[in-house]
C-alpha positions in Angstrom: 45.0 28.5 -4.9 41.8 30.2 -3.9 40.3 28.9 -7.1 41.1 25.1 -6.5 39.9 25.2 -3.2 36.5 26.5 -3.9 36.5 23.5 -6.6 37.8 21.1 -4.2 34.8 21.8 -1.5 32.3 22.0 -4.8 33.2 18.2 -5.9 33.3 16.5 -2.8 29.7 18.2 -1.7 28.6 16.8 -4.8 29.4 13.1 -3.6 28.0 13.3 -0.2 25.4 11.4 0.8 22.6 13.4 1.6 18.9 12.4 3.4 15.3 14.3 2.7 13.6 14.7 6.2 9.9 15.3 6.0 7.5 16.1 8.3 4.2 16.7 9.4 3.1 18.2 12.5 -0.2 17.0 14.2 -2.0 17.5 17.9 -3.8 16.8 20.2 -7.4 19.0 20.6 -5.7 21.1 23.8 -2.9 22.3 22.1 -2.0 25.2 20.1 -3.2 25.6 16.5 0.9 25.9 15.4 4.2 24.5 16.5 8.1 25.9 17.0 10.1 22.5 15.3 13.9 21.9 15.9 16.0 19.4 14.7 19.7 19.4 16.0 22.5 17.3 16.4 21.8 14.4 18.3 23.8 15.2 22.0 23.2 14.9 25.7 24.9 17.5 26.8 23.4 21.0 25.4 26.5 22.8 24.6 27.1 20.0 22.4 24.0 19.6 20.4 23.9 21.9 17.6 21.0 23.6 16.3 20.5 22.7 12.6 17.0 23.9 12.0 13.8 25.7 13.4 10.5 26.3 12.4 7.4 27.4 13.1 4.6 25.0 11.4 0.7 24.9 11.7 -0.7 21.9 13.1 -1.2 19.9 9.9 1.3 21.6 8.0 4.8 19.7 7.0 8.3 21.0 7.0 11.7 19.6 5.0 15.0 19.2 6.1 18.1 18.4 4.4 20.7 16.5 6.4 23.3 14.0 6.4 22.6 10.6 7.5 23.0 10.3 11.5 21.6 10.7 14.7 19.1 13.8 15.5 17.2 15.1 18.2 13.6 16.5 16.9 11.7 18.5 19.6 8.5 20.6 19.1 6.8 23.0 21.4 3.8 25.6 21.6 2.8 28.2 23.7 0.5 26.6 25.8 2.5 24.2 26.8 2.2 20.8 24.5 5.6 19.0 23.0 7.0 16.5 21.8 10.7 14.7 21.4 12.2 12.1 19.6 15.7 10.9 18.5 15.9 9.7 14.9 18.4 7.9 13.1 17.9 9.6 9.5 19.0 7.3 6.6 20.4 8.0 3.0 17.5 9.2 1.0 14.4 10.2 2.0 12.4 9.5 5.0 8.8 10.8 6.5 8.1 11.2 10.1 5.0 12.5 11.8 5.1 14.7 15.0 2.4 14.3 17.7 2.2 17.1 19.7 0.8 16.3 23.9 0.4 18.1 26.4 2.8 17.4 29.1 
């Protein structure tokens, strides 16, 4: 039983359709050198919107994500104070997007 469970989940991950996010982080000349990146589920209400992925990424660097196609929030922050935020329909394959970081 075990056994054909563990297959069952194996196959149908192997049929889902599955979206590349990459990303590159740039900024503005007051901000911090290096920015804290999370993508989560895309919800008003906090307790709701699931973290799916943080990082921390030098301005210039990129990062990857692997999701399924839907609706995300992407926020960025640093430590002096700049961010950014942006809701993103991801699509079936792969897709670029470039964060600007401000100061707010």
């Amino acid at each position: 039983m075990k056994s054909l469970l563990i297959c069952l989940l194996f196959t149908t991950s192997l049929f889902a359709k599955t979206a590349v996010l990459k990303g590159k982080v740039e900024s503005v000349k007051d901000c911090s050198d290096k920015a804290m990146v999370w993508v989560s589920l895309d919800k008003d209400n906090y307790k709701e919107r699931i973290l799916l992925m943080h990082s921390e990424v030098p301005v210039g660097g990129t990062f990857q994500v692997h999701l399924l196609p839907g609706n995300y929030q992407l926020r960025g922050s640093d430590k002096v104070g700049c961010e950014t935020f942006r809701r993103i329909k991801v699509k079936e394959g792969e897709q670029n997007i470039i964060i600007k970081m401000e100061k707010k």
